[in-house]
C-alpha positions in Angstrom: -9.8 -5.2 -3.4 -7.5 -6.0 -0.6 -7.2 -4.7 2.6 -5.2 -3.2 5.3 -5.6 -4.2 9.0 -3.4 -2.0 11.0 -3.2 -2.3 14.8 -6.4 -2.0 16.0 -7.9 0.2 14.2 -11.9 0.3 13.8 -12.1 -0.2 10.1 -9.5 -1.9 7.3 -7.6 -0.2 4.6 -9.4 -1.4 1.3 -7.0 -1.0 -1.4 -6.8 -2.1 -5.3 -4.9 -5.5 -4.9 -2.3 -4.5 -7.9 -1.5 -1.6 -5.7 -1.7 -2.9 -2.5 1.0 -5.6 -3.3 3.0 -2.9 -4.9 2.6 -0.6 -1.5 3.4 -4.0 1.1 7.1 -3.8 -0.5 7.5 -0.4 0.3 6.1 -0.8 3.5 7.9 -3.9 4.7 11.5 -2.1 3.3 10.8 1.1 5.5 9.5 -1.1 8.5 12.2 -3.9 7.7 15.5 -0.8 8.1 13.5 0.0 11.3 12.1 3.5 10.0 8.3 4.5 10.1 6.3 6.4 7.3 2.4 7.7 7.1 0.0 6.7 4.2 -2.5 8.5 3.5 -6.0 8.3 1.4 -9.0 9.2 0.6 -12.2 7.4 0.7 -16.1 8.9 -0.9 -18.3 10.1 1.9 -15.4 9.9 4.6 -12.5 12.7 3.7 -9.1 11.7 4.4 -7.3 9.6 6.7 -3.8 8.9 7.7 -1.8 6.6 9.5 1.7 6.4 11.0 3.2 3.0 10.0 6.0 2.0 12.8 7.9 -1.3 12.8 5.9 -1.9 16.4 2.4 -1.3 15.3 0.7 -4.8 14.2 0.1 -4.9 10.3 -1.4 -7.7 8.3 -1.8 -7.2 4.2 -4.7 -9.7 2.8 -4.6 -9.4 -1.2 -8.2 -10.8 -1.8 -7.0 -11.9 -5.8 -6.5 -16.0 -5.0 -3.7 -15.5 -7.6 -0.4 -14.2 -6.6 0.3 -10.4 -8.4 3.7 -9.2 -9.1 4.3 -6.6 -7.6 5.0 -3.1 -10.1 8.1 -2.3 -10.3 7.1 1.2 -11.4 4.6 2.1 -8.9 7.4 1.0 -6.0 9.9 3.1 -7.3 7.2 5.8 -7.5 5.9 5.1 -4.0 9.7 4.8 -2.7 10.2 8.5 -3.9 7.4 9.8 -2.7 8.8 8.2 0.9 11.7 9.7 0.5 10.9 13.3 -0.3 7.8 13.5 2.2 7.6 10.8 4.7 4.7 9.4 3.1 2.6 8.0 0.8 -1.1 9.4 -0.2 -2.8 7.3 -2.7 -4.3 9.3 -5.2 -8.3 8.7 -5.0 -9.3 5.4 -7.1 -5.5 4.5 -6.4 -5.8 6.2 -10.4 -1.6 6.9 -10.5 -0.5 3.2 -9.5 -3.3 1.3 -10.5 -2.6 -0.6 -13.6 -3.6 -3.9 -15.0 -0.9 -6.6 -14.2 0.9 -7.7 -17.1 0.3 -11.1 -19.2 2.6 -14.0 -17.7 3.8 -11.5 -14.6 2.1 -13.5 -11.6 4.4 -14.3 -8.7 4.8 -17.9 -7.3 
């Protein structure tokens, strides 16, 4: 599991490592053109939260895996269009739509 620091916000983002390095390239495209989105998500006992992502609000990505993960080039281009139509991204509970095992001999360097 990785995690989410955003701003200074009382608790971390925990999220699958597969899809968080997935969801820091969508993220860091949006922030990178100057251009803000919300991400949403779910968590047992808690409900739902949501949080505005803006190029000026401190973010910090820590994947916890010590080896590097590709990043999936299917769940970006899902996450991308989800931006696109809504603003934002809600992952699904479990992360269940982009989690997915990386695949054999895909680590980044």
């Amino acid at each position: 599991m990785g995690t989410l620091y955003y701003s200074a916000a009382q608790y971390p983002i925990r999220i699958d490592d597969v899809t968080l390095t997935s969801l820091r390239v969508v993220i860091e495209r949006r922030l990178d053109a100057g251009v803000g989105l919300t991400l949403s998500w779910s968590e047992a006992g808690f409900g739902r939260s949501t949080v505005w992502l803006h190029p000026t609000i401190p973010l910090r990505v820590h994947v916890d895996d010590p080896v590097a993960i590709a990043p999936d080039a299917d769940a970006i281009d899902a996450m991308a269009n989800e931006v696109e139509q809504s603003g934002g991204i809600v992952l699904p509970p479990d992360d269940e739509f982009w989690l997915r095992e990386p695949p054999q001999g895909t680590t980044a360097r």
